[in-house]
KEDO-160174 format. One line per field, with one value per residue (C-alpha): residue number from 1; chain; x, z, y. Coordinates in pm, 1 decimal. Example, Ala and Ser with C-alpha at 12.3 -4.5 7.8 and 13.67 -1.06 7.14 Angstrom:
KEDO-160174
resi <- (1,2)
chain <- (A,A)
x <- (1230.0,1367.0)
z <- (780.0,714.0)
y <- (-450.0,-106.0)
//
This chain:
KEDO-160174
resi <- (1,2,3,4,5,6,7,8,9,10,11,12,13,14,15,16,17,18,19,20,21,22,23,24,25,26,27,28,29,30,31,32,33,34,35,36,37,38,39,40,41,42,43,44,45,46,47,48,49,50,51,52,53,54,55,56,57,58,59,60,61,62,63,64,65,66,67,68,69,70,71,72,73,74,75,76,77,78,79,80,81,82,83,84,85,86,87,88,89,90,91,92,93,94,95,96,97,98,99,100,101,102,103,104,105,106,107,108,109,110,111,112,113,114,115,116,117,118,119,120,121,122,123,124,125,126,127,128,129,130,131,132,133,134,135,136,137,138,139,140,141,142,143,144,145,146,147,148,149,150,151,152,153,154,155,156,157,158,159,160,161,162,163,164,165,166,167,168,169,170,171,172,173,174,175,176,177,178,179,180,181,182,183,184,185,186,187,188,189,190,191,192,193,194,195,196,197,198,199,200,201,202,203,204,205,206,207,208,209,210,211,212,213,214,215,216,217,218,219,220,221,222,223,224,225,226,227,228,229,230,231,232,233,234,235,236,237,238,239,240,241,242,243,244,245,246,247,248,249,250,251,252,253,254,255,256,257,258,259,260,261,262,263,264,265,266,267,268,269,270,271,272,273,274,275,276,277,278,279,280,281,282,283,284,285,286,287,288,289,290,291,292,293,294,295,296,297,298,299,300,301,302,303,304,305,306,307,308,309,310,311,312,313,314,315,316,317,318,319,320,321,322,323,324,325,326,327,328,329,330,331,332,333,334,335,336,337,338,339,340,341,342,343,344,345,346,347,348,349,350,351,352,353,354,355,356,357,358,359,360,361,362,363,364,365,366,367,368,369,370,371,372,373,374,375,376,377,378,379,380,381,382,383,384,385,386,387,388,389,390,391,392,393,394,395,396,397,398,399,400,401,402,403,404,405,406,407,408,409,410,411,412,413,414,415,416,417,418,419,420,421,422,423,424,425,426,427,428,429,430,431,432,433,434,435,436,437,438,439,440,441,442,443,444,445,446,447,448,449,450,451,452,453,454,455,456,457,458,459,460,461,462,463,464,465,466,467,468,469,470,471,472,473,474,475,476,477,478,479,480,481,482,483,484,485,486,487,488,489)
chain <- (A,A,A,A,A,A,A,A,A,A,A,A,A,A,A,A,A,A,A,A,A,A,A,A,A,A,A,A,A,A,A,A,A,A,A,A,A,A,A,A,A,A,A,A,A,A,A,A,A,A,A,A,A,A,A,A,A,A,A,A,A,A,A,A,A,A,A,A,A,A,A,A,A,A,A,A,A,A,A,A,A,A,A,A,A,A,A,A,A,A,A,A,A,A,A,A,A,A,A,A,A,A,A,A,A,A,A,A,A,A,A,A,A,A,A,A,A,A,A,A,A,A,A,A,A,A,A,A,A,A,A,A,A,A,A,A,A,A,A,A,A,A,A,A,A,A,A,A,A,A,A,A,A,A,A,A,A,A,A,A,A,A,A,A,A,A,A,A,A,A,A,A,A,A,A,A,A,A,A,A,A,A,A,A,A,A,A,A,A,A,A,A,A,A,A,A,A,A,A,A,A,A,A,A,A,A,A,A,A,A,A,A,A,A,A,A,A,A,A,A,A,A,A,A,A,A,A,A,A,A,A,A,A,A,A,A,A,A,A,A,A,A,A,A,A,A,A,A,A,A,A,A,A,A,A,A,A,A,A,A,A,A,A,A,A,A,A,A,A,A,A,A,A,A,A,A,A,A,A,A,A,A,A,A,A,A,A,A,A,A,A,A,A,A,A,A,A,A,A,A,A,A,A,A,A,A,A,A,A,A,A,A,A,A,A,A,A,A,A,A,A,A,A,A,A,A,A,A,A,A,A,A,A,A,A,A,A,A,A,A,A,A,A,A,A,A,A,A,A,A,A,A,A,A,A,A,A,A,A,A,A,A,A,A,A,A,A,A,A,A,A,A,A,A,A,A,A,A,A,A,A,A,A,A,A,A,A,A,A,A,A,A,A,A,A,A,A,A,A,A,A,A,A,A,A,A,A,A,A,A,A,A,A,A,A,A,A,A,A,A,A,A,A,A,A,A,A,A,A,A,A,A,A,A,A,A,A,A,A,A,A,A,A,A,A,A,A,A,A,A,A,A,A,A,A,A,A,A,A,A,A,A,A,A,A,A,A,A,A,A,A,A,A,A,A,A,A,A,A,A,A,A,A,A,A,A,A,A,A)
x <- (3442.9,3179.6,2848.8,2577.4,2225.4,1952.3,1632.9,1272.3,1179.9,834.8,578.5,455.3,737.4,973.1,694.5,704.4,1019.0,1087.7,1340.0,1625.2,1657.9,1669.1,1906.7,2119.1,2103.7,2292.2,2539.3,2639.3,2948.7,2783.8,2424.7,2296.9,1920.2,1821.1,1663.2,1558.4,1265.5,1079.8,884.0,1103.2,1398.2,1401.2,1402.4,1634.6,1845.9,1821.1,2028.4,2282.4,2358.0,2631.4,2392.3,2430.6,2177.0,2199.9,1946.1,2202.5,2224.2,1863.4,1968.7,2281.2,2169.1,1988.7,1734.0,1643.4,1869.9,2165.4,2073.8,2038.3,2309.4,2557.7,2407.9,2458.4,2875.8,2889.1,2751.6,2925.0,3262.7,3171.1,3096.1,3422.0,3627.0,3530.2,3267.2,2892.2,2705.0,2334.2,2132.4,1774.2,1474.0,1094.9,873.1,981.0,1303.4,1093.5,856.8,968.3,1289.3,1518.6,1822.9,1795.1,1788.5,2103.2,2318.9,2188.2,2242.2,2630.0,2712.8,2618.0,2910.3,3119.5,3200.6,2974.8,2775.4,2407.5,2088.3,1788.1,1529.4,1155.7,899.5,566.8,552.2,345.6,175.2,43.2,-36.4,-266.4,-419.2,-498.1,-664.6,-874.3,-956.9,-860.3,-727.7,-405.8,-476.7,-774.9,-541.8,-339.7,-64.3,191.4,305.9,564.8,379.9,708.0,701.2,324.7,232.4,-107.3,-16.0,47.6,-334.9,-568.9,-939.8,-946.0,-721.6,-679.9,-376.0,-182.1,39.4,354.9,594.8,293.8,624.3,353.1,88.5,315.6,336.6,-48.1,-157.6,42.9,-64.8,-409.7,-382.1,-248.9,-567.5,-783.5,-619.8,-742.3,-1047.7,-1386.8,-1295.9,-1593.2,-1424.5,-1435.5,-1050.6,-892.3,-603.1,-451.6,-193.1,87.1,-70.9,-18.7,36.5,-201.0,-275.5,-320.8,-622.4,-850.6,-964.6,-1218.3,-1256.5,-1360.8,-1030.0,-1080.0,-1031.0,-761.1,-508.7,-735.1,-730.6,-557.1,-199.6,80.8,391.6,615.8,397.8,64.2,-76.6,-343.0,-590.5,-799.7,-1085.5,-1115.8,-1423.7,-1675.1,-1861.1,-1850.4,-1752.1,-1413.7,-1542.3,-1172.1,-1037.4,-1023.5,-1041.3,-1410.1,-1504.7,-1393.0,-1643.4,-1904.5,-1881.4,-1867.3,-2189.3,-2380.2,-2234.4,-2369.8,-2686.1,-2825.3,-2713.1,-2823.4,-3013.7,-2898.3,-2489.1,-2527.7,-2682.5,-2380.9,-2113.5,-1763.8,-1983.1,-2260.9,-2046.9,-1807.0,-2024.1,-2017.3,-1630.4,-1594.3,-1899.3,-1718.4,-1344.1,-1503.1,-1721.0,-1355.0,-1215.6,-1532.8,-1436.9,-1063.0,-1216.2,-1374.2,-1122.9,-1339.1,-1132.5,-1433.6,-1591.1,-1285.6,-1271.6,-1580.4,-1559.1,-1218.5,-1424.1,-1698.8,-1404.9,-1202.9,-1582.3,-1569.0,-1267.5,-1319.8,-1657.1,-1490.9,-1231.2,-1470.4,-1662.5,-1361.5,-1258.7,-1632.6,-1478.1,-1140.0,-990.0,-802.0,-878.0,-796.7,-476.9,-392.2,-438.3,-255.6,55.1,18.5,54.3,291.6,545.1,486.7,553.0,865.3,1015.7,982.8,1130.4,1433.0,1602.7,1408.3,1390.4,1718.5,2005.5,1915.0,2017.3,1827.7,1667.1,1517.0,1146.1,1227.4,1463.2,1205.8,929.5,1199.2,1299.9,928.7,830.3,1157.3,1103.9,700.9,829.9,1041.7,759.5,499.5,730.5,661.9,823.4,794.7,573.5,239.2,225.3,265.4,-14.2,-264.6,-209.7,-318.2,-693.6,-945.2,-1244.7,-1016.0,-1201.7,-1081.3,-879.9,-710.8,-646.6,-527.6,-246.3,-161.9,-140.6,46.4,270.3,353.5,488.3,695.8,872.9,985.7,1115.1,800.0,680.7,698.9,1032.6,831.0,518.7,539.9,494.4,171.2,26.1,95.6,-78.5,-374.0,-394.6,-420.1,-625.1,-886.8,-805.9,-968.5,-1212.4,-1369.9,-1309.8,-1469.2,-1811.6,-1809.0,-1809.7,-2099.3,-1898.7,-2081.0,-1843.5,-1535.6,-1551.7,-1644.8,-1249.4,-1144.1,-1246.8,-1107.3,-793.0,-838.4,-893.2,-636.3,-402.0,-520.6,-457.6,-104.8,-68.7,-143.1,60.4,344.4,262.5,232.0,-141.0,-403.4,-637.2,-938.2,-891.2,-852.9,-1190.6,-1376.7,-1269.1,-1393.0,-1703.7,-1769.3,-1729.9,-1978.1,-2238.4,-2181.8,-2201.1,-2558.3,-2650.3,-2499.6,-2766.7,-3071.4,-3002.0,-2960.7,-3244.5,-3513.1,-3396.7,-3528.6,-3841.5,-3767.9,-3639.8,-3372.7,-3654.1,-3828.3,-3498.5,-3381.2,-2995.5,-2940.0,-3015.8,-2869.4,-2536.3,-2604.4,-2663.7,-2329.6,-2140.7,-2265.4,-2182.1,-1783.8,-1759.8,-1811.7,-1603.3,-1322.3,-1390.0,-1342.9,-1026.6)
z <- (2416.5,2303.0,2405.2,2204.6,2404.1,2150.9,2309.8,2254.6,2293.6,2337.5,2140.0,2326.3,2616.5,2866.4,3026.8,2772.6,2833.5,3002.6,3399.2,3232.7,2934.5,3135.6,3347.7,3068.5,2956.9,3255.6,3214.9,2863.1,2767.8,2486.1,2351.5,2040.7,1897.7,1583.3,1537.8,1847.6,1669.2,1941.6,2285.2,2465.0,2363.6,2593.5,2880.9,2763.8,2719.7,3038.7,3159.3,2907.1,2793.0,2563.6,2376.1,1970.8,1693.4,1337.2,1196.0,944.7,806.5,656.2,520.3,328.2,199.5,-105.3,53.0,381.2,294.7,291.4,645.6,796.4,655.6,765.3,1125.6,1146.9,990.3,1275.6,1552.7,1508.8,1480.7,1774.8,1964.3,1868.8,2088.2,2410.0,2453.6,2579.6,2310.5,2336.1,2057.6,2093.7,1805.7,1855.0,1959.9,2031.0,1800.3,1756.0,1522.3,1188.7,1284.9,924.9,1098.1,1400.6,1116.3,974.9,1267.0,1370.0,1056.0,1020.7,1377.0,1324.3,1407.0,1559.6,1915.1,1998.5,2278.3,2164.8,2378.5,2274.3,2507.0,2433.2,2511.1,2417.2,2068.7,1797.1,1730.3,2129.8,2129.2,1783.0,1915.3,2251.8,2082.4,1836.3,2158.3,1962.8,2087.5,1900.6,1929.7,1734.9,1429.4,1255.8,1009.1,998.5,681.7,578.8,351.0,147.2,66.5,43.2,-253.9,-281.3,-235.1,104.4,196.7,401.9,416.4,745.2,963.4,1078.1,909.5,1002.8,792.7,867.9,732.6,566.5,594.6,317.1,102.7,-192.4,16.6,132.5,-244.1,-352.0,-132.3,-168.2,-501.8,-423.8,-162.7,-368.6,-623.2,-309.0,-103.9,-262.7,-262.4,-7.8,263.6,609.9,739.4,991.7,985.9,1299.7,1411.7,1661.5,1860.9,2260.7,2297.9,2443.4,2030.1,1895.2,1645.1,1497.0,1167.8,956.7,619.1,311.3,143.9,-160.6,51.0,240.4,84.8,69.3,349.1,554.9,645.7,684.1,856.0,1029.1,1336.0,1077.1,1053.1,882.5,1040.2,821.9,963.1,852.3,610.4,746.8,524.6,142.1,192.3,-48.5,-348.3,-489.2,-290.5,-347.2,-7.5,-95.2,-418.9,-188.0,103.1,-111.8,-287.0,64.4,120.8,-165.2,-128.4,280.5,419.5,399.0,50.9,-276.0,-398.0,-768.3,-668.4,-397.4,-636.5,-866.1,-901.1,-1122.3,-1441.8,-1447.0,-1455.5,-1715.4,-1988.7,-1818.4,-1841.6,-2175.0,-2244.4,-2047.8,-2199.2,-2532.2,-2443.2,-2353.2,-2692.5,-2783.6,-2584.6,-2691.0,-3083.0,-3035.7,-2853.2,-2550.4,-2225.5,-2023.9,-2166.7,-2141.9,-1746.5,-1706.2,-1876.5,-1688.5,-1425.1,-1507.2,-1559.6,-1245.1,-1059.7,-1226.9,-1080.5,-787.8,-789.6,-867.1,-599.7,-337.6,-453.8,-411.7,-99.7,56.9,-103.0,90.9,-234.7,-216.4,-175.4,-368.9,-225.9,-323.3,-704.2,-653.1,-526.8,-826.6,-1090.4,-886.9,-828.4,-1203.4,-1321.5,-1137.4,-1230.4,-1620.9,-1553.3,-1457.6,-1682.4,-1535.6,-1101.0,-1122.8,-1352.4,-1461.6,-1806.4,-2128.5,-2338.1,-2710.8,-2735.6,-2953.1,-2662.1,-2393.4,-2586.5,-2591.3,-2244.4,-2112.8,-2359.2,-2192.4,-1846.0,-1860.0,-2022.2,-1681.0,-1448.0,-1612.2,-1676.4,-2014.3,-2205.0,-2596.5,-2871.5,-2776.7,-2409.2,-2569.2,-2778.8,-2579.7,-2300.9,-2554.5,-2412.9,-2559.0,-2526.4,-2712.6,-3048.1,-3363.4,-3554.4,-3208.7,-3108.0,-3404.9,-3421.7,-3099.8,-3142.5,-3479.0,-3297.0,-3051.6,-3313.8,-3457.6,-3151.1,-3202.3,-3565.3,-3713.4,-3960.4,-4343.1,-4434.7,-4696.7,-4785.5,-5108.9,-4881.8,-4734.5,-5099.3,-5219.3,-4899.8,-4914.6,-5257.2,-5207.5,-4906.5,-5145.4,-5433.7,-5186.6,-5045.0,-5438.8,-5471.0,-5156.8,-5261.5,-5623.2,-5448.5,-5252.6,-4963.0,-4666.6,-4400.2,-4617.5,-4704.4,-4343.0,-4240.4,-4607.6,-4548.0,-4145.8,-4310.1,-4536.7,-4263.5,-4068.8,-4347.4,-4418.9,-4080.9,-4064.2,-4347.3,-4132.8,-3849.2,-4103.5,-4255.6,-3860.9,-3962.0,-3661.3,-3832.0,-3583.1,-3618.6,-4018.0,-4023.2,-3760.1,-3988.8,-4263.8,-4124.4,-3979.9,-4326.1,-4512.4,-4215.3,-4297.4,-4664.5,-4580.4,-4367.2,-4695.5,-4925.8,-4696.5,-4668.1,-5069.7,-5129.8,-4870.7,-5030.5,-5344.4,-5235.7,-5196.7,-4962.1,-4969.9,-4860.8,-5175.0,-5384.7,-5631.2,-5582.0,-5888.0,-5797.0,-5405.7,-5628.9,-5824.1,-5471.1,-5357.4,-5589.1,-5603.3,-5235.3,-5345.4,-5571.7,-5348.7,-5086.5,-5355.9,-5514.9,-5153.3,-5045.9)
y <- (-1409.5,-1112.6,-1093.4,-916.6,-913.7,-821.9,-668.0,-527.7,-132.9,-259.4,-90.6,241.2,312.5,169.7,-9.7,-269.5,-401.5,-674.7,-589.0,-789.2,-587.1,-254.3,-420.2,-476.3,-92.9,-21.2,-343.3,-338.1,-144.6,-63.3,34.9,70.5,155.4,100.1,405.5,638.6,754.4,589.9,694.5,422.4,614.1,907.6,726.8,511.5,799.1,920.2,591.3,570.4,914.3,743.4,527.8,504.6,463.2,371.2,617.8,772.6,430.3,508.9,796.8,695.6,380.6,286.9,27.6,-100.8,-434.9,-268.0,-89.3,-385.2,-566.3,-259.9,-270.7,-659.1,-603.1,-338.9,-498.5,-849.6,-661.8,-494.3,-791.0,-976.5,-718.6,-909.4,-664.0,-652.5,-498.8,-384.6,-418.3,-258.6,-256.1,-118.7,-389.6,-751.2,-841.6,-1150.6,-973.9,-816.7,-744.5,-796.3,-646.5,-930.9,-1218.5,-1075.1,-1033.0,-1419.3,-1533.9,-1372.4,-1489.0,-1848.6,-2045.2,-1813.8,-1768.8,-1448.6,-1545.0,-1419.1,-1365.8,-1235.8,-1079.3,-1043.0,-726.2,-673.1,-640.0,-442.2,-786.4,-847.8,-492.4,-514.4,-801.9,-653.5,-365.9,-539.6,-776.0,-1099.4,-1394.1,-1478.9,-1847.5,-1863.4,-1780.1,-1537.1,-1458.3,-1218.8,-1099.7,-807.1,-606.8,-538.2,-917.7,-991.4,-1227.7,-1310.7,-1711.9,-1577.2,-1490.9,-1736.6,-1627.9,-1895.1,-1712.3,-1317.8,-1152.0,-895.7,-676.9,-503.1,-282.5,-51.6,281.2,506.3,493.7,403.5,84.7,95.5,147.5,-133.3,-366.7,-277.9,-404.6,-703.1,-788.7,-734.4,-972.4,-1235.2,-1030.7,-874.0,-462.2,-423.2,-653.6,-472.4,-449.3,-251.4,51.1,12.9,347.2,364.6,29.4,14.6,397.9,626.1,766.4,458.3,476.4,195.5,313.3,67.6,112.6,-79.1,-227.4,-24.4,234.8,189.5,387.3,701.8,989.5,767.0,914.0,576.0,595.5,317.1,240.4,152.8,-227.2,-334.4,-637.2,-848.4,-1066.6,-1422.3,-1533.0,-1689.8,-1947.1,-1877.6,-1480.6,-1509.4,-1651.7,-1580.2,-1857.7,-2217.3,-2341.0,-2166.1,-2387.1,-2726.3,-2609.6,-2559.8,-2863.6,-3059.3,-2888.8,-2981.1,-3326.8,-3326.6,-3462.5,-3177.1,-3035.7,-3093.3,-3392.0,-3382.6,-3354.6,-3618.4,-3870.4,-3799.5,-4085.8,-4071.0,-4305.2,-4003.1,-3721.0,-3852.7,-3646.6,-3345.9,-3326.9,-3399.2,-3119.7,-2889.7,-2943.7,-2850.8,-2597.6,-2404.7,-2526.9,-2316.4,-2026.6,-2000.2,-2054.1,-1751.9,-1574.0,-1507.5,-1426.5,-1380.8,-1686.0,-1899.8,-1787.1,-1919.7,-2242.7,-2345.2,-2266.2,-2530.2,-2794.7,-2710.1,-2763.4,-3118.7,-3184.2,-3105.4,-3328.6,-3630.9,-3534.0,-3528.9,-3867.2,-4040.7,-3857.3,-3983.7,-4307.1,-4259.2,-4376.3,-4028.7,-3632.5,-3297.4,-3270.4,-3586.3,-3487.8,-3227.1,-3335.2,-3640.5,-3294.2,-3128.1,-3431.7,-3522.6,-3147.1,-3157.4,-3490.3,-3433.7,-3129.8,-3190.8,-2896.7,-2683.3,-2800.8,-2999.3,-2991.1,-2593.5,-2598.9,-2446.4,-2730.2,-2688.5,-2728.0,-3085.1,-3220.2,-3149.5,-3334.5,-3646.8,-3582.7,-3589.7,-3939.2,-4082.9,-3995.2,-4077.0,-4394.6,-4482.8,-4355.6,-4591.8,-4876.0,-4864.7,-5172.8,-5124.9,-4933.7,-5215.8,-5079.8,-4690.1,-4759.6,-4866.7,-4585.0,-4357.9,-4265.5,-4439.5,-4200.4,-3915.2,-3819.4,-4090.4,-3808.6,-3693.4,-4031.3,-4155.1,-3869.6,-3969.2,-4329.4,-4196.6,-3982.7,-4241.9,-4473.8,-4202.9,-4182.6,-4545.3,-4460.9,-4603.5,-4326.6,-4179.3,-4071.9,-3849.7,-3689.3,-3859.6,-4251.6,-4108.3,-4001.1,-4319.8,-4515.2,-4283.5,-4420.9,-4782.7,-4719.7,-4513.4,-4780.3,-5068.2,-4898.4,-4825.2,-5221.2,-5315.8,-5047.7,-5227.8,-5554.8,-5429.5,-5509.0,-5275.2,-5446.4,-5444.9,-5095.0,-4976.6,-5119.8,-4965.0,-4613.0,-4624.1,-4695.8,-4420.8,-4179.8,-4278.0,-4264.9,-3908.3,-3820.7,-3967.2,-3651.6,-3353.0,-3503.7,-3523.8,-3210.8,-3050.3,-2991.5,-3078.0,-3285.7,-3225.5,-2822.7,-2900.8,-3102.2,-2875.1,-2542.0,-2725.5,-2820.5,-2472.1,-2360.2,-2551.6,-2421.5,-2092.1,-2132.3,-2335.8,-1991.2,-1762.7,-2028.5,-1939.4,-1588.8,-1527.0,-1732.1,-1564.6,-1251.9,-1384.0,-1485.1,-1868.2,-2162.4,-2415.6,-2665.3,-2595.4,-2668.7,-2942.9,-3080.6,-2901.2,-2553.0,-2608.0,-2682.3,-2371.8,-2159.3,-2328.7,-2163.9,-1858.8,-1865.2,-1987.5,-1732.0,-1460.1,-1583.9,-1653.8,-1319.8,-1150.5,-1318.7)
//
């Protein structure tokens, strides 16, 4: 049976390594290096004069994947001819060490008998030299993966792999995504050796006069308190604050019946935004409704009714179940068929039992016209709809038809019911017609204010008021206003 040992170079020289592994230097019938561009190599050298190293790899192949999964083929092979092979990295193979996953990963299952031997690594050295204690927190991260979901403002993190300042430029970029530019981290060069070098700098910085190469780290200091106002975790401590016995009077008297207004304010104050086609303005509104959110999170995690994570994992598990094109059976769906598929599965999820128990889920505080085309939309889903545009016409109609009878009747409560049924019919109409009746009446409604503001204007340029006006000659300003508009278009 083969043996492949797989060991650590340590960080800075020979000292680093642990008395097994240079043991096994001079037991192995073969060693290898995975590159010798190393201090620890010389003296490894010096015992096995025959050693080996894959450093040509990096020159012939395209990416460092293909290195690594070359060394791993190689290695295994080797191993198979009832040989002891040596393996050696820099550092601990237990820290950023692609090529180890890949040769652990192709020898699972066979008969290879596989050890692997620890040193001091790049990490323990870092840590030493920034005089941190590793159990208060950190996170490692390759900086040739780093995604900004990766970041944690609670915990030190280190980053790896930082080969240039292609690299360091590009994941400056991506920090700052996360981080203000003017956060304090650390450049930390050839760690554990006599040279090492602590450079701090700004992280806007970071990737000017500062020369990279493979043995450069970067270390970020947690935030303390509300530093990283780019980070969630921040907006939930806050809130706990206000909400604590020493916060804010106003947001601890705050319960979920008081602040009902303020989310329906705020959802339409970013209708506003997006009207207006304000990006800045729309950031800051979603902000305003993701801070009510959160409120009525934390009331009813004081409550222990349930907690922000708790909604969250409610939108997530719904997003994925109604998705099932998408997270399960991975086929392409037309926009129609996903609209059915969602109806059908929120249907089963809610135990829905016929059109009645549709209806009445439909929100109850949504605005009449939006409701209505819900309700409307609803019943279409059941087959219960127009089969024409000319079936509407005629029920808007005989809706209008008794309303006029119920006013000539001087029926006030009669024609109340009358000219509901009117509006609803009307909006049945631009849901047939795919016409949003709320956006139709709020256009239309914008557009007799600014034909009131066009009145004013022309008539202080002549000298006069609309106060001072008879209906007549606010008609005849009215369409002097039309005209122009109709002569412009």
């Amino acid at each position: 049976m083969g043996r492949l040992t797989i060991a650590g170079m340590g960080t800075a020289s020979s000292d680093h390594m642990t008395k097994k592994a240079i043991d096994c230097i001079r037991q192995a019938d073969e060693v290898y290096l995975r590159t010798i561009i190393h201090r620890s190599a010389e003296d490894i050298k010096q015992q096995r004069e025959d050693l080996q190293s894959f450093d040509a790899l990096y020159e012939s192949s395209a990416n460092f994947d293909m290195v690594y999964e070359a060394i791993a083929d190689e290695l295994i092979d080797k191993a198979k001819a009832d040989r002891h092979i040596l393996y050696l990295v820099p550092g601990s193979p237990s820290f950023a060490e692609a090529s180890v996953k890949q040769i652990l990963a192709r020898a699972a299952g066979s008969d290879i008998d596989i050890e692997v031997l620890p040193s001091v690594s790049f990490v323990d050295a870092i840590l030493s030299s920034m005089t941190y204690d590793g159990a208060d927190g950190f996170k490692l991260i390759d900086a040739l993966k780093l995604k900004v979901e990766d970041l944690d403002k609670n915990c030190v993190i280190l980053l790896c792999q930082i080969y240039d300042n292609l690299i360091a430029a590009e994941v400056k970029l991506i920090l700052m995504e996360y981080y203000a530019a003017d956060k304090p981290i650390y450049v930390i060069q050839h760690a554990g050796e006599q040279d090492a070098v602590i450079l701090s700098t700004a992280l806007y910085k970071m990737d000017r006069k500062i020369q990279y190469d493979h043995m450069t780290s970067i270390f970020i200091p947690a935030d303390t308190a509300y530093d990283n106002t780019r980070d969630f975790q921040t907006l939930l401590e806050i809130m706990d604050k206000l909400r604590a016995e020493d916060g804010c009077d106003w947001d601890k008297a705050q319960t979920h019946d008081s602040l009902k207004r303020y989310l329906i304010e705020e959802s339409y104050e970013v209708l506003d935004a997006i009207e207006a086609k304000d990006s800045t303005q729309v950031c800051e509104e979603l902000g305003d409704v993701l801070l009510q959110i959160v409120f009525h999170a934390q009331i009813a995690a004081e409550d222990e009714q349930f907690d922000i994570r708790d909604v969250i994992q409610a939108i997530n598990t719904k997003m994925l179940n109604r998705h099932p094109h998408v997270f399960k059976n991975r086929q392409m769906l037309p926009s129609d068929d996903v609209q059915i598929e969602w109806e059908q599965i929120k249907r089963k999820e809610k135990g829905y039992q016929g059109l009645s128990k549709s209806l009445h889920d439909v929100p109850k505080h949504l605005p009449a016209l939006l409701r209505a085309d819900r309700v409307q939309d609803k019943a279409k889903k059941f087959a219960f709809d127009f089969e024409n545009i000319s079936q509407i016409c005629g029920k808007i109609e005989e809706e209008l038809k008794e309303f006029t009878d119920a006013l000539a009747q001087n029926d006030h409560k009669q024609a109340a019911d009358e000219l509901g049924d009117l509006l609803f019919s009307i909006v049945n109409m631009s849901r047939f017609l795919g016409i949003n009746s709320e956006d139709a009446l709020n256009k239309s409604t914008q557009k007799f204010i600014g034909r009131i503001t066009k009145m004013e204007d022309m008539a202080f340029k002549e000298g006069s008021s609309l106060s001072e006006m008879n209906l007549n000659m606010l008609n005849d300003y009215w369409e002097k206003v039309k005209n122009k508009e109709n002569t412009k278009e």
